[in-house]
N, C-alpha and C positions, 0 to 999 in steps of 0.2 A: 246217366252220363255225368260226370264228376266235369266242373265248371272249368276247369283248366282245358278239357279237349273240347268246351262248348264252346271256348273263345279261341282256342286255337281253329275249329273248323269255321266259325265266324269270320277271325278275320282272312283265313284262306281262301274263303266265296268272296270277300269284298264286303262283306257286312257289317256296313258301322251303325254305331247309335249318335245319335247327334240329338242332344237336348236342345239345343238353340235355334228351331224353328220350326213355323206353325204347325198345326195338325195340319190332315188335310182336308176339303172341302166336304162338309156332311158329317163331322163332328170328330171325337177322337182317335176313333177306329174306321178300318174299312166297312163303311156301309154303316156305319152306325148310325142312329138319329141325334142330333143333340140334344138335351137334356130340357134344356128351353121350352116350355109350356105356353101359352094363353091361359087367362082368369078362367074363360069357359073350361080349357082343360082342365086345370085343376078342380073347379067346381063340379064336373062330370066324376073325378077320380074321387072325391067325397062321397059325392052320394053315390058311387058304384060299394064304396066301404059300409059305408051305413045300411044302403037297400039290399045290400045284397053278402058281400065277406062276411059282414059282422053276425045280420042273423044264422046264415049257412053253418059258419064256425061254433056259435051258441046251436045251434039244433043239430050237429053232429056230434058236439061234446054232451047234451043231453043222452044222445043215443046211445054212446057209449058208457054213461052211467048208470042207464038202466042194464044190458047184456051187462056190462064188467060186476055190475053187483049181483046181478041172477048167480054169473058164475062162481062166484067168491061165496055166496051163500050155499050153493050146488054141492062146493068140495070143502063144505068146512063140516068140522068134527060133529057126528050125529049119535055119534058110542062113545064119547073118550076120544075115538080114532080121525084125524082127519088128513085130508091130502096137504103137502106141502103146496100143492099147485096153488090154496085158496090165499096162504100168505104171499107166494108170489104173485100173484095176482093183483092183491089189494092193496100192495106197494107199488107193481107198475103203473097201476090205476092212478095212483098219489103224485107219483112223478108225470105224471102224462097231465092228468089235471092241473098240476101247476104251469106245467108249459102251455097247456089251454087259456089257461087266467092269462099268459106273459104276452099272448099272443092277440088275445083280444085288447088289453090294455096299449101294445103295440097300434092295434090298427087302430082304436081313439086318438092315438096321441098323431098317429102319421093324418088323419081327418081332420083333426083338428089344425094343425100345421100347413096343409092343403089350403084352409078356409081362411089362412089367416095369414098367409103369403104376403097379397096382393093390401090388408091394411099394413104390413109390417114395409112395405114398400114406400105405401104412401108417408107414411108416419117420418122414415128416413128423409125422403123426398123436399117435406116441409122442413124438417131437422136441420137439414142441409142448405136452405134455403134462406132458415132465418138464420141462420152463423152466418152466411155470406151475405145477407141483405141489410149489417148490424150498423147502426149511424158510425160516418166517418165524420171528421173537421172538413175536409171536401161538399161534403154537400150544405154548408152555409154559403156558399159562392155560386 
């Protein structure tokens, strides 16, 4: 549907958009949760990274380095002759393994930013604290 009959059926049901006021109650969307955590959440969502994504993903990316090499070996030239399949193979291999790396380095970085919320909070907190608590001429009186 080309946007000119999306707006013309929009505004023929009554449908406006109105940026200038609140969500509604339970976060952005209908039924949505808001996004809002507790220290324990996030320190649950670390170590659900650590004890659990991070090795899973390391031991399925193992898995697959063993079978994709078996295969790559299987159809590579053993006369002169070999299948095309073993070069496609040990390229998709290549490509897959680096989005393995991106993804594990990924969940370091979101674990690490989990753990370190709740100082970058406090850190603010003080920051904030001592620029509004800085000596005035007022307080000699």
């Amino acid at each position: 549907m080309v946007w000119d009959e999306r707006g013309q059926i929009r505004a023929d049901s009554g449908e406006r958009m109105r940026l200038n006021q609140l969500a509604p109650d339970g976060g952005g969307g209908a039924g949505t949760p808001d996004l809002a955590s507790t220290p324990a959440q996030k320190k649950a969502a670390a170590n659900a990274i650590e004890k659990h994504l991070e090795p899973d993903t390391k031991k399925a990316g193992d898995k697959a380095e063993e079978s994709t090499g078996a295969a790559v070996k299987e159809f590579t030239a053993k006369d002169g002759e070999g299948w095309d399949t073993s070069a496609a193979l040990k390229k998709a291999h290549e490509a897959w393994e680096k989005q393995v790396k991106a993804l594990m380095n990924r969940l370091g970085s979101e674990k690490q930013a989990l753990r370190n919320t709740s100082l970058l909070f406090q850190n603010n907190d003080i920051g904030i604290a001592t620029q509004a608590r800085q000596s005035s001429s007022l307080d000699k009186y």
